[in-house]
C-alpha positions, 0 to 999 in steps of 0.5 A: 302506693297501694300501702299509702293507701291501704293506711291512708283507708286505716287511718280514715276508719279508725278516724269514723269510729272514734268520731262517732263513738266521742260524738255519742259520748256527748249526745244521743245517736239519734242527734248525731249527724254525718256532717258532725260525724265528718267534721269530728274525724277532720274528713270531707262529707263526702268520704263518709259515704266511701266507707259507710252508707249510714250512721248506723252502718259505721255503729254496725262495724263499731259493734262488730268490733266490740261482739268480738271483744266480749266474745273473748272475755266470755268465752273462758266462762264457757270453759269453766275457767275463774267465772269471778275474774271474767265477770269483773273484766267483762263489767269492766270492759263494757263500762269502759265503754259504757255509752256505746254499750248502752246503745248496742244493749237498750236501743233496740238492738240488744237481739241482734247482739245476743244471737251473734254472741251465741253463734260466736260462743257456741262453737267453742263452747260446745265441746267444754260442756259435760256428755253426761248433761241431760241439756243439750250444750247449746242451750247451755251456752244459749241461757249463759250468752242471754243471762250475761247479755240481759244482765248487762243491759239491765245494769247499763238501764241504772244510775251510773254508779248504782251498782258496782263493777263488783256487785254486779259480777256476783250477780252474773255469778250467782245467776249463771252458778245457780243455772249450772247448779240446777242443769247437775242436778236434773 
């Protein structure tokens, strides 16, 4: 019975966030509404507030989500690995999921974002950067995480379309190539 249940609480989740992140595919967060949210999941109102106190609670738990994908996908540029081909699968992961990106990035909670992608890179990333570095590893990882995050939400700020998965990987190469550059040669 409790394993009826714990899928049954899966099912229901899963069944909120897609509901939310269609609804925000069409319309703004700000117009969407609990009610909408329910009626799009095929659960009562009433089950909304089991999992979630609020619209922006059940984004929070989207976003956490979502913090751990890209942290996956940046960490190997923390670990000097193929920079290019990690640009291009983050660009193209956050344009697979472009609209809720664009609320996490340019509504207002860009800063939140940024600090909890830090603390998740930080520590893996630490041990991969040069002893001989006269900039403490943690501002390494602090300007690499702010780079990709603003560049990111530049970029989402733009005509669809305006620029390119591609273009905007040799941007974020170039930008943090030329910060690594110039921490080698202080």
């Amino acid at each position: 019975m409790s394993s009826t249940k714990d899928a049954r609480i899966v099912r229901t989740r899963q069944a909120l966030r897609d509901a939310l992140l269609s609804l925000i595919e069409r319309k703004p967060l700000q117009d969407v509404t609990i009610r909408e949210i329910a009626a799009e999941a095929g659960i009562h109102y009433a089950t909304f507030f089991r999992h979630h106190e609020t619209k922006e609670a059940l984004l929070n738990d989207i976003a956490a989500d979502q913090i751990n994908q890209v942290v996956e996908l940046m960490l190997p540029v923390v670990y000097g690995s193929d920079r290019h081909s990690v640009h291009v699968a983050l660009c193209s992961y956050v344009d697979e999921h472009r609209s809720l990106w664009t609320i996490l990035l340019t509504g207002g909670a860009a800063e939140t974002l940024k600090s909890e992608l830090i603390r998740l890179c930080k520590a893996p990333g630490e041990d991969r950067i040069p002893s001989d570095n006269e900039i403490p590893a943690e501002l390494v990882v602090i300007g690499g995480v702010s780079v990709i995050v603003e560049t990111l939400a530049w970029w989402l700020a733009q005509p669809k379309g305006s620029v390119s998965i591609e273009t905007l990987a040799r941007y974020l190469d170039r930008m943090i190539y030329s910060a690594l550059e110039s921490r080698s040669n202080l």
